[in-house]
Backbone and ligand atoms as CSV (ligand in chain L), in Angstrom:
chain,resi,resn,atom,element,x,y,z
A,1,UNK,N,N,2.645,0.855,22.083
A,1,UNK,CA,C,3.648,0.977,21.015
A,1,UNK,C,C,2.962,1.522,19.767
A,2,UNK,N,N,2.982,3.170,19.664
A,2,UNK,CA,C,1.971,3.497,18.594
A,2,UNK,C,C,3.161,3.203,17.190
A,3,UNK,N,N,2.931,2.986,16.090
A,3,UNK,CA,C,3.537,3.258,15.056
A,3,UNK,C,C,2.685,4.275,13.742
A,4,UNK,N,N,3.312,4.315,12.666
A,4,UNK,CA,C,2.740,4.447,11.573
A,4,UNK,C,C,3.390,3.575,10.467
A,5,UNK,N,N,2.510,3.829,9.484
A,5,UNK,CA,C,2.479,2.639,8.744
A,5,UNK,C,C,2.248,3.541,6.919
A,6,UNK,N,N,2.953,3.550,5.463
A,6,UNK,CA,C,2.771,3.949,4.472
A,6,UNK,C,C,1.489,3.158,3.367
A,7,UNK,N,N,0.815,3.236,3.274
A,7,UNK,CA,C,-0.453,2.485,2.466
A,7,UNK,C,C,-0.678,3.150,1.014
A,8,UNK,N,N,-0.162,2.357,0.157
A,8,UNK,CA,C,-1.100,3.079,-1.033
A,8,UNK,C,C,-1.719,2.233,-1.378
A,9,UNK,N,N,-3.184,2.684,-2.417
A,9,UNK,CA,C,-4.273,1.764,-2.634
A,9,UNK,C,C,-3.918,1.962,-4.461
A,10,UNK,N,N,-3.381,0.953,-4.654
A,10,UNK,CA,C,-2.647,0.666,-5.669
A,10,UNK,C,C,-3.691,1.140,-7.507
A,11,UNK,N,N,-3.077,1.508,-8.759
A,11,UNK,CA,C,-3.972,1.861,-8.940
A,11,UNK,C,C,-5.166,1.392,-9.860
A,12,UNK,N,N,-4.863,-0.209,-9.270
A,12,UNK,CA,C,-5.809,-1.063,-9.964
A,12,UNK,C,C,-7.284,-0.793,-8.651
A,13,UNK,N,N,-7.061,-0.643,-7.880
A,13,UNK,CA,C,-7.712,-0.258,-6.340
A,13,UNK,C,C,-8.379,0.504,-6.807
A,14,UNK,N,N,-8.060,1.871,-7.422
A,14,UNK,CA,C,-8.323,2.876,-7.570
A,14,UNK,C,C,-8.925,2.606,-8.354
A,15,UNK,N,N,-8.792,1.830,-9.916
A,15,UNK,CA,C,-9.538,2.053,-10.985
A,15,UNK,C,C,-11.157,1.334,-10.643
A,16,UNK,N,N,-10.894,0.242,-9.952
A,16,UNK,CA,C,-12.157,-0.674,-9.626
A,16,UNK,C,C,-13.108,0.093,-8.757
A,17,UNK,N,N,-12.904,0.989,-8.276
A,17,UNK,CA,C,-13.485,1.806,-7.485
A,17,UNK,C,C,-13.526,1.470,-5.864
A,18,UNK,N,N,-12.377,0.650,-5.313
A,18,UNK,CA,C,-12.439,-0.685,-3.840
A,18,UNK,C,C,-11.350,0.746,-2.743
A,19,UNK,N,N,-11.554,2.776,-2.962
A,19,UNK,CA,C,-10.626,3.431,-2.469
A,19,UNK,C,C,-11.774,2.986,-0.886
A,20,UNK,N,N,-13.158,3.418,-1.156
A,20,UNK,CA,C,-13.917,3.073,-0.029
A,20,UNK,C,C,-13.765,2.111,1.163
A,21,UNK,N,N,-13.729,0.713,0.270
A,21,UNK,CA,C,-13.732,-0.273,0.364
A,21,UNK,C,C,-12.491,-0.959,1.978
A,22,UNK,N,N,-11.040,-0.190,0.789
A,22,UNK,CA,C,-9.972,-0.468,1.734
A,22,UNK,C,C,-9.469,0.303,2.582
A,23,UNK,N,N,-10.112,1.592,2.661
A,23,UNK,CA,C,-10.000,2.554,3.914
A,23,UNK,C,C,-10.597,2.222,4.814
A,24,UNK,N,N,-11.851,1.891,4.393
A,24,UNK,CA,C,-12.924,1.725,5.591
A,24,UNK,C,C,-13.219,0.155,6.095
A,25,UNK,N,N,-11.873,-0.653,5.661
A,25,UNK,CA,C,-11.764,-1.771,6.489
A,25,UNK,C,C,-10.462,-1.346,7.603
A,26,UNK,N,N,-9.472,-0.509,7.266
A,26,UNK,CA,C,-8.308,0.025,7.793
A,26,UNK,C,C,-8.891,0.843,9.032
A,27,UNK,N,N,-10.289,1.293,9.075
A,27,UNK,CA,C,-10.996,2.235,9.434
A,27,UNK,C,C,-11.504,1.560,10.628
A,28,UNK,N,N,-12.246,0.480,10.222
A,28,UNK,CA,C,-13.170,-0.298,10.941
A,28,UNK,C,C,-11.991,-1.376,12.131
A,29,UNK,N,N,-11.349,-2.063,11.671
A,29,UNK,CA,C,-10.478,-2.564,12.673
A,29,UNK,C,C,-9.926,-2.297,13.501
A,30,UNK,N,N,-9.670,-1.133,14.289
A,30,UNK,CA,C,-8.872,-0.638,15.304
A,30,UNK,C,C,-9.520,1.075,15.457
A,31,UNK,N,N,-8.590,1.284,16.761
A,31,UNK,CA,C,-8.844,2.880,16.482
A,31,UNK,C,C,-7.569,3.562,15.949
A,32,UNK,N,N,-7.440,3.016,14.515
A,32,UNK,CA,C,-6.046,3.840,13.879
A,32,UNK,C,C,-6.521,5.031,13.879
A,33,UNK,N,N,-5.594,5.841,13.128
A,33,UNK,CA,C,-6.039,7.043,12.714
A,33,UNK,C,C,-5.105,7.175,11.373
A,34,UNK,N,N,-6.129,7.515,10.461
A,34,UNK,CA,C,-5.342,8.172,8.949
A,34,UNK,C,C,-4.869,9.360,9.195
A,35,UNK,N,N,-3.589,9.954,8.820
A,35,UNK,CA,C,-3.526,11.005,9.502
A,35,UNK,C,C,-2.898,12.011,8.279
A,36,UNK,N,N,-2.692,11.436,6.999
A,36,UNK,CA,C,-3.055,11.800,5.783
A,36,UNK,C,C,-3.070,11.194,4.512
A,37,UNK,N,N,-3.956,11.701,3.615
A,37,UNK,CA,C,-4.188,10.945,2.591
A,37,UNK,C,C,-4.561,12.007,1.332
A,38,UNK,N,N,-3.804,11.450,0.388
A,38,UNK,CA,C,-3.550,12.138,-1.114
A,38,UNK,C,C,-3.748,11.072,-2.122
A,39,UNK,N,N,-4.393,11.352,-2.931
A,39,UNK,CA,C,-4.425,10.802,-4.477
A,39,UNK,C,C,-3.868,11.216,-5.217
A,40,UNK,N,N,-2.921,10.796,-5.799
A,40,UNK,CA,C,-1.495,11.234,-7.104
A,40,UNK,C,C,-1.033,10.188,-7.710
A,41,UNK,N,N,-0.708,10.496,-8.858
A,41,UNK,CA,C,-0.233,9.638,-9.981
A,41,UNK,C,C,1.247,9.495,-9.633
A,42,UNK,N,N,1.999,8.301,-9.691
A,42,UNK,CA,C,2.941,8.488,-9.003
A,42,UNK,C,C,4.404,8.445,-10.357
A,43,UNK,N,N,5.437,8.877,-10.566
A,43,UNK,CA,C,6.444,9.152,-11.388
A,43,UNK,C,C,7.085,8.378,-11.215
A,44,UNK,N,N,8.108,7.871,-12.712
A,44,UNK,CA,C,9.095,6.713,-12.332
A,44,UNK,C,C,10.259,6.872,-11.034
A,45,UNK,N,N,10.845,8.198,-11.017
A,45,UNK,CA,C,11.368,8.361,-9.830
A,45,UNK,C,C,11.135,8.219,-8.475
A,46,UNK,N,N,9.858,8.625,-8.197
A,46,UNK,CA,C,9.303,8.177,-6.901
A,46,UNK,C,C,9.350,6.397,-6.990
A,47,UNK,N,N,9.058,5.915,-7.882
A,47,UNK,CA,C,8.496,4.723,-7.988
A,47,UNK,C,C,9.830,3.677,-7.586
A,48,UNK,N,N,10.732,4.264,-8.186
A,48,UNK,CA,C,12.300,3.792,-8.508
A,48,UNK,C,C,12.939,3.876,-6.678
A,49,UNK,N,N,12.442,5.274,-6.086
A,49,UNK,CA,C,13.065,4.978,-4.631
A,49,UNK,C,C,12.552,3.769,-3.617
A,50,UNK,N,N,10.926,4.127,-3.889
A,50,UNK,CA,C,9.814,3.351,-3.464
A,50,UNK,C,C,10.219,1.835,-3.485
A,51,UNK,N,N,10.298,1.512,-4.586
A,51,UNK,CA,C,10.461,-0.376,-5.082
A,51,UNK,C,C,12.476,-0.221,-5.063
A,52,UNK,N,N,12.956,0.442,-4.592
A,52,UNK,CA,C,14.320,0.170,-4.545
A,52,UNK,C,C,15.008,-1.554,-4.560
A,53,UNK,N,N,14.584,-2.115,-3.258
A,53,UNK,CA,C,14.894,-3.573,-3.326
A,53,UNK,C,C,14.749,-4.354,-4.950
A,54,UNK,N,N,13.993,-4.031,-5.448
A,54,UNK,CA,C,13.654,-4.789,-6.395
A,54,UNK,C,C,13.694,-4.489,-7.709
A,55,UNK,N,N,15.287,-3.680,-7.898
A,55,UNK,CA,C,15.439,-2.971,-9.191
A,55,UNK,C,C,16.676,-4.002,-9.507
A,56,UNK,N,N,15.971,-4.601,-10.855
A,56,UNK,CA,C,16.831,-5.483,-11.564
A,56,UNK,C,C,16.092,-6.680,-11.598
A,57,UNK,N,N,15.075,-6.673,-10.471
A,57,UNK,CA,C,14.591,-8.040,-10.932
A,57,UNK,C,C,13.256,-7.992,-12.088
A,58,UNK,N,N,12.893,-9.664,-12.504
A,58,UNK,CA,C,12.146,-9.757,-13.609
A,58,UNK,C,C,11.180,-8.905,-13.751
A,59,UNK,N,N,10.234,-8.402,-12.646
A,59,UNK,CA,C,9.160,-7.963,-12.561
A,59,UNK,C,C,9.207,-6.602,-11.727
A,60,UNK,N,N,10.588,-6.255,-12.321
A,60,UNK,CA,C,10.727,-4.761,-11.726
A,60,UNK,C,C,9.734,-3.738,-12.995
A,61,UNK,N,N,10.500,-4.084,-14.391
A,61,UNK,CA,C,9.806,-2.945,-15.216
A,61,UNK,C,C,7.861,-2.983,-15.106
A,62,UNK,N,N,7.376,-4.124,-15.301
A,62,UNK,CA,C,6.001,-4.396,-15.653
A,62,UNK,C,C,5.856,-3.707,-14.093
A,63,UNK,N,N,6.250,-3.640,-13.065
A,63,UNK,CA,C,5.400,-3.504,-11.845
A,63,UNK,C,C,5.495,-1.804,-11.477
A,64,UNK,N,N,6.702,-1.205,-12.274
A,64,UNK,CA,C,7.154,0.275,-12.477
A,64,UNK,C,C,5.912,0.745,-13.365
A,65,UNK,N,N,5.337,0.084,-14.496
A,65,UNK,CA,C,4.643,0.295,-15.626
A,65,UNK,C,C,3.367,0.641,-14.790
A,66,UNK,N,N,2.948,-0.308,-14.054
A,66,UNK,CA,C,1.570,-0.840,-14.030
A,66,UNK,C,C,1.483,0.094,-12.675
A,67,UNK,N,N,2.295,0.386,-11.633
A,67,UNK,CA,C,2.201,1.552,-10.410
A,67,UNK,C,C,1.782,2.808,-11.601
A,68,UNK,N,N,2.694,3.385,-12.418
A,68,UNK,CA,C,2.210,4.754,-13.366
A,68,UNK,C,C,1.082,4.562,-13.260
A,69,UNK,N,N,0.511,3.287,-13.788
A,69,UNK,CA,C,-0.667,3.401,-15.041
A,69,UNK,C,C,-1.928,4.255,-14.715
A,70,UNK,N,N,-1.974,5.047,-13.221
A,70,UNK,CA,C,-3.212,5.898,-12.970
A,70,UNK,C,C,-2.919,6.027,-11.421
A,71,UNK,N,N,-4.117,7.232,-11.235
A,71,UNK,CA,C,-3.547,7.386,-9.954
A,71,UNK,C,C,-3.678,6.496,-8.302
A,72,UNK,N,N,-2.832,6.485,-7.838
A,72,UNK,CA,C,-3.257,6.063,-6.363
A,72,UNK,C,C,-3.446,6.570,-5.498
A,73,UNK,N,N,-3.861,6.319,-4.255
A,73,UNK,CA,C,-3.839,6.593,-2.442
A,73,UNK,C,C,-3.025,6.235,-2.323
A,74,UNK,N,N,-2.486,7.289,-1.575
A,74,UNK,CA,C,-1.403,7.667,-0.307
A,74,UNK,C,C,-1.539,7.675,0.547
A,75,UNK,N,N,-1.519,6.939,1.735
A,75,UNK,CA,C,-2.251,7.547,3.418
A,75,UNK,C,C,-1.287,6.974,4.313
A,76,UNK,N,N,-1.491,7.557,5.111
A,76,UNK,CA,C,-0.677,6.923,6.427
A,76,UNK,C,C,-1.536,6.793,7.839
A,77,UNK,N,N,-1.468,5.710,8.310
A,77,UNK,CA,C,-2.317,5.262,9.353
A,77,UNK,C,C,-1.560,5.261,10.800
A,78,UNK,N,N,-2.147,5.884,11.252
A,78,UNK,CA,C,-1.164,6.153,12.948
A,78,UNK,C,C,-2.313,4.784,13.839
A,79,UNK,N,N,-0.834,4.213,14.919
A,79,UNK,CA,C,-1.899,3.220,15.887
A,79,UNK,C,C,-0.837,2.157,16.494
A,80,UNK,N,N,-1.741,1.528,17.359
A,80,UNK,CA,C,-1.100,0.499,18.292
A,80,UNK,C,C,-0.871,-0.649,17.183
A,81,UNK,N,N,0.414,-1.799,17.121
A,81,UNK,CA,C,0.608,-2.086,16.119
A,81,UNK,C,C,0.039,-2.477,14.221
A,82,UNK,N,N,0.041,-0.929,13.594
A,82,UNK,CA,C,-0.566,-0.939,12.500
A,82,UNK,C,C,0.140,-0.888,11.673
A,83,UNK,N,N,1.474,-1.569,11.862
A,83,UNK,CA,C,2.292,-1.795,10.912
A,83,UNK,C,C,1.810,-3.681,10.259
A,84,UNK,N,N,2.422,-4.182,11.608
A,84,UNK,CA,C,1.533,-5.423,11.328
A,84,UNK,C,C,0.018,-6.046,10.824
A,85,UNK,N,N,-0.526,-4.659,11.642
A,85,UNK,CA,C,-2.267,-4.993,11.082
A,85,UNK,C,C,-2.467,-4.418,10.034
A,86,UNK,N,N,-1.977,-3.849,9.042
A,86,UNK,CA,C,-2.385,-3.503,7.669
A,86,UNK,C,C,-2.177,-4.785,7.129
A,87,UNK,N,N,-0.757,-4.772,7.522
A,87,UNK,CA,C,-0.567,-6.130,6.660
A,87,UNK,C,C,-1.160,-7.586,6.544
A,88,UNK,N,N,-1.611,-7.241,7.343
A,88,UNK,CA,C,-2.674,-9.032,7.806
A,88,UNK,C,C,-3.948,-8.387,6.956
A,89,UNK,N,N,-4.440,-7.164,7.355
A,89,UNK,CA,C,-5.360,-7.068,6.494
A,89,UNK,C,C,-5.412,-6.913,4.831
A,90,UNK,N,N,-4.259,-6.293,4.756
A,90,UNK,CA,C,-4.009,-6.711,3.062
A,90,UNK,C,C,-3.733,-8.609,2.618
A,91,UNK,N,N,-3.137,-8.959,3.618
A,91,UNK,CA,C,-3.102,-10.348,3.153
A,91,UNK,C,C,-1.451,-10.936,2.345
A,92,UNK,N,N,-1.521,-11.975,1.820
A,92,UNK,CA,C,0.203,-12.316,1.251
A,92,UNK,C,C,-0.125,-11.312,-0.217
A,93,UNK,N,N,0.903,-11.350,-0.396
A,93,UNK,CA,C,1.761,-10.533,-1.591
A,93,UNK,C,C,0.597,-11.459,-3.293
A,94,UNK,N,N,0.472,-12.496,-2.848
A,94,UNK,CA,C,0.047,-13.702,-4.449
A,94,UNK,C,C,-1.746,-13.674,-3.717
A,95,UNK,N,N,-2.722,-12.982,-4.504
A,95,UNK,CA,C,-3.974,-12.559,-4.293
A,95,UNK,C,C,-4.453,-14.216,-4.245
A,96,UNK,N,N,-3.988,-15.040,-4.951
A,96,UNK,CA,C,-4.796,-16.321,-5.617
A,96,UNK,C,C,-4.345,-17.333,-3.840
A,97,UNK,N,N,-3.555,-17.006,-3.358
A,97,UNK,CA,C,-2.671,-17.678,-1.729
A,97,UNK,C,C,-3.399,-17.001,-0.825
A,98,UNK,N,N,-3.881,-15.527,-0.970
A,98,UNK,CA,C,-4.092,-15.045,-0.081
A,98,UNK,C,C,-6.227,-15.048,0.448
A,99,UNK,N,N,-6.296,-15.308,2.205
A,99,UNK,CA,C,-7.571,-15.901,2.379
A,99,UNK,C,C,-8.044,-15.296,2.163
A,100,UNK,N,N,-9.633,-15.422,1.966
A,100,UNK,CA,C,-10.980,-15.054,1.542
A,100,UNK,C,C,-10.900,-14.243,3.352
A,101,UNK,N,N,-11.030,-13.099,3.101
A,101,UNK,CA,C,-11.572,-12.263,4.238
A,101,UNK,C,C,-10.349,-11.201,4.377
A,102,UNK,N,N,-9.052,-11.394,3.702
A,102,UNK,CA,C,-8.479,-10.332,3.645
A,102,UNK,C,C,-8.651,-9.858,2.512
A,103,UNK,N,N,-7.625,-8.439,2.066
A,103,UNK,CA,C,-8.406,-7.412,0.816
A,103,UNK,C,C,-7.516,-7.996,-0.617
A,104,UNK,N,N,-6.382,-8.651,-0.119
A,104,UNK,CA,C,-6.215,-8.993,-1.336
A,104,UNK,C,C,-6.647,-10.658,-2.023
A,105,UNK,N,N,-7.123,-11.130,-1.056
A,105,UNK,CA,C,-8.109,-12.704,-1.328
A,105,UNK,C,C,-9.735,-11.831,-1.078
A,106,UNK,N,N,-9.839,-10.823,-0.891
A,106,UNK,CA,C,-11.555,-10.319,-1.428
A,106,UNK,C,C,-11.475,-10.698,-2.585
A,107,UNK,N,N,-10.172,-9.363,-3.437
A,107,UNK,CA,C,-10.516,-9.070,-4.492
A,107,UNK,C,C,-9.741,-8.962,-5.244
A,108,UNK,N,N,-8.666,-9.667,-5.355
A,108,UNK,CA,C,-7.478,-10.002,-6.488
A,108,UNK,C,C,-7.267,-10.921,-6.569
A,109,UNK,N,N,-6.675,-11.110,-7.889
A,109,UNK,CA,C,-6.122,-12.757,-8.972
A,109,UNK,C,C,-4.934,-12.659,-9.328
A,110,UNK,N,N,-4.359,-11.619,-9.204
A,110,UNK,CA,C,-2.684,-11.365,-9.990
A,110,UNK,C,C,-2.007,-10.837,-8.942
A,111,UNK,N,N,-0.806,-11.369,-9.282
A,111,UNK,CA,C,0.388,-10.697,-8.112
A,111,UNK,C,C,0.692,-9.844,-8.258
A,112,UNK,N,N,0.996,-9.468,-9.604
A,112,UNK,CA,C,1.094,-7.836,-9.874
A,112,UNK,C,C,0.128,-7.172,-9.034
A,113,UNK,N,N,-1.051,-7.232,-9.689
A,113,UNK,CA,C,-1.837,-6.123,-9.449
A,113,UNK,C,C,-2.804,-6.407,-7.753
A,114,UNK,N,N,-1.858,-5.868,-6.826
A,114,UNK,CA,C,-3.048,-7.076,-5.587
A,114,UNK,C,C,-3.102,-5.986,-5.058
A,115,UNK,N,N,-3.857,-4.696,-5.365
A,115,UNK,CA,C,-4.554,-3.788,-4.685
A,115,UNK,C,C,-4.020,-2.896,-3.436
A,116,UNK,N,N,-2.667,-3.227,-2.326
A,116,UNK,CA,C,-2.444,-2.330,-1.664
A,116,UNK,C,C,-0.977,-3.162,-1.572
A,117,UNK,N,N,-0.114,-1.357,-1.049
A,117,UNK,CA,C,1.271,-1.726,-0.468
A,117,UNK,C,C,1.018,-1.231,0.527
A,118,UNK,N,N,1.965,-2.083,1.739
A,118,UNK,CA,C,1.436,-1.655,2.884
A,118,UNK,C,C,3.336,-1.618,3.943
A,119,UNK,N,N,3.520,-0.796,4.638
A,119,UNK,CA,C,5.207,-0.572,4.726
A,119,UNK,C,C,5.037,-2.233,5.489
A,120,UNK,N,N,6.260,-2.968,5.448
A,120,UNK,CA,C,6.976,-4.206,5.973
A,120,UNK,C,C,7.443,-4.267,7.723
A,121,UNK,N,N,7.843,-2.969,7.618
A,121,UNK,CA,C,8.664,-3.030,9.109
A,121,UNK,C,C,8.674,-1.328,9.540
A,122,UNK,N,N,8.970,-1.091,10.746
A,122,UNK,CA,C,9.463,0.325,11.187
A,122,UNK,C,C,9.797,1.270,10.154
A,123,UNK,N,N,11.233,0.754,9.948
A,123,UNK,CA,C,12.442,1.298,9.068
A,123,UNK,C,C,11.494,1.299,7.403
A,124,UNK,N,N,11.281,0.517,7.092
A,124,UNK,CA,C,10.358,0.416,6.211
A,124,UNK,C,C,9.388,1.560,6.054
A,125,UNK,N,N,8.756,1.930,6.931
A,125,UNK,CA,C,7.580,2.663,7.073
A,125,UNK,C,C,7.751,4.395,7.207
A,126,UNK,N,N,9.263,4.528,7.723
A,126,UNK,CA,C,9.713,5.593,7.973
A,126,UNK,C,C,10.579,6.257,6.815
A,127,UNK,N,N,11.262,5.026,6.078
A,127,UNK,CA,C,11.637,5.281,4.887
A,127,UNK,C,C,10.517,5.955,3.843
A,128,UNK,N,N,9.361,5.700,3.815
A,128,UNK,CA,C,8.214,5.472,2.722
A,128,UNK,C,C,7.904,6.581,3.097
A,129,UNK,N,N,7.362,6.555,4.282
A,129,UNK,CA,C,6.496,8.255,4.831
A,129,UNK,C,C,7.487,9.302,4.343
A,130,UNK,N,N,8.733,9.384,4.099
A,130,UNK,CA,C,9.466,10.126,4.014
A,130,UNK,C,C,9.342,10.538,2.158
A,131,UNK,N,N,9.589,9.482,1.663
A,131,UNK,CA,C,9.444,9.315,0.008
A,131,UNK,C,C,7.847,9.939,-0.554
A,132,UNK,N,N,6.295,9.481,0.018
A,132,UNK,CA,C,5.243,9.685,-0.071
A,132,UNK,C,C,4.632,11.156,0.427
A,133,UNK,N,N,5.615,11.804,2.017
A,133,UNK,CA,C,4.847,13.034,2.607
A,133,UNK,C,C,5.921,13.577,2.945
A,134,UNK,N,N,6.974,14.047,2.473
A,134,UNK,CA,C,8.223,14.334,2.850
A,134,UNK,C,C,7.585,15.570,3.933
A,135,UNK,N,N,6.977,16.299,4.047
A,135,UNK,CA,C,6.683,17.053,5.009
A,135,UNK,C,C,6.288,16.787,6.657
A,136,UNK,N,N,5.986,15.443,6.914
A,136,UNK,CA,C,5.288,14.656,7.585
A,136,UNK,C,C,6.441,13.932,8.150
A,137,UNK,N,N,7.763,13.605,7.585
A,137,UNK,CA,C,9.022,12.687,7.882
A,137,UNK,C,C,9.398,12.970,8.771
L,1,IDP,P1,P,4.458,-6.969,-0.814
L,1,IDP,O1,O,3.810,-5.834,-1.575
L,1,IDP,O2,O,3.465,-8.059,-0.481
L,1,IDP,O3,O,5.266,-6.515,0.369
L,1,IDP,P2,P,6.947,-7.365,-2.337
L,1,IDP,O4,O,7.692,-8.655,-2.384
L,1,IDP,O5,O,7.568,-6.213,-1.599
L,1,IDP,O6,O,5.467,-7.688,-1.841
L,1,IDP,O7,O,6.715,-6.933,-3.869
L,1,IDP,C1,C,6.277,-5.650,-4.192
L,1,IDP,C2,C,5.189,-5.752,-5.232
L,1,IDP,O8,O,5.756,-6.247,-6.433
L,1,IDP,C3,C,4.066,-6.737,-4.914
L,1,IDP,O9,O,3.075,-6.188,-4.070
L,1,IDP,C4,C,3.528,-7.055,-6.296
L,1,IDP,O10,O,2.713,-5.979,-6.780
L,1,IDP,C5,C,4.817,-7.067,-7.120
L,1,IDP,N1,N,5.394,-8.415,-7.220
L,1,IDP,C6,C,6.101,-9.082,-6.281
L,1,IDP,N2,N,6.484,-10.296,-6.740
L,1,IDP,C7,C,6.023,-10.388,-8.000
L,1,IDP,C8,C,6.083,-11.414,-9.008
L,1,IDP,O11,O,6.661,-12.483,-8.815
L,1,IDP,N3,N,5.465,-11.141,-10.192
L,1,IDP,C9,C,4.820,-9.959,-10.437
L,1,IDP,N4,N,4.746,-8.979,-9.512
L,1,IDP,C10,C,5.325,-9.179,-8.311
């Protein structure tokens, strides 16, 4: 059951310098395959389709703000379920909950800022690839 999966390395990720870091654990776990990857600053519009679910809530504007604030990774990872395994390897959503050995209990403290989005589900993932590589959809 190959899937793909939308990953950006968020751009607190980016600023800390952890782009190495969280590719090449995505890298090391399986035989995915990245099958592309871009660094771009991302626009409120993209951002606005992207975080759709979550327009209106408290921590919609600060989390719209703080995606701008510089650029991120874009990639998409092809593989036998790597929808699920990103996500275990990124860890829960709250860095301070999430264990010591995934990337966001490595190396985050804030919920905002916890270093990668990683797509949720299929539909999820197919939606995103579409929004992130429209050429690739
Ligand atoms: P996920 O990224 O773990 O799938 P979602 O619930 O889809 O989590 O939330 C999207 C992003 O919004 C989170 O990764 C995090 O950056 C931010 N976020 C979610 N909940 C909160 C919150 O309660 N306060 C601040 N930021 C939040």
């Amino acid at each position: 059951m190959s899937q793909r999966t939308l990953v950006l390395i968020k751009p607190d990720g980016v600023r800390r310098g952890l782009v190495g870091e969280i590719v090449g654990r995505i890298e090391r776990k399986a035989d995915w395959r990245i099958t592309a990857l871009e660094l771009r600053t991302l626009d409120r519009a993209v951002l606005e389709q992207h975080y759709a679910e979550h327009v209106g809530k408290p921590f919609y504007e600060p989390l719209v703000e703080f995606m701008a604030s510089g650029p991120v990774v874009a990639l998409i990872a092809e593989g036998e379920r790597v929808i699920e395994g990103v996500r275990a390897l990124a860890g829960p959503t709250d860095p301070i909950a999430a264990a010591p050995g995934s990337i966001r209990g490595d190396f985050g403290t804030v919920v905002r800022e916890n270093l990668i989005h990683a797509s949720d589900s299929e539909e999820s993932a197919e939606r995103e690839v579409k929004i992130f590589f429209p050429g690739l959809a």
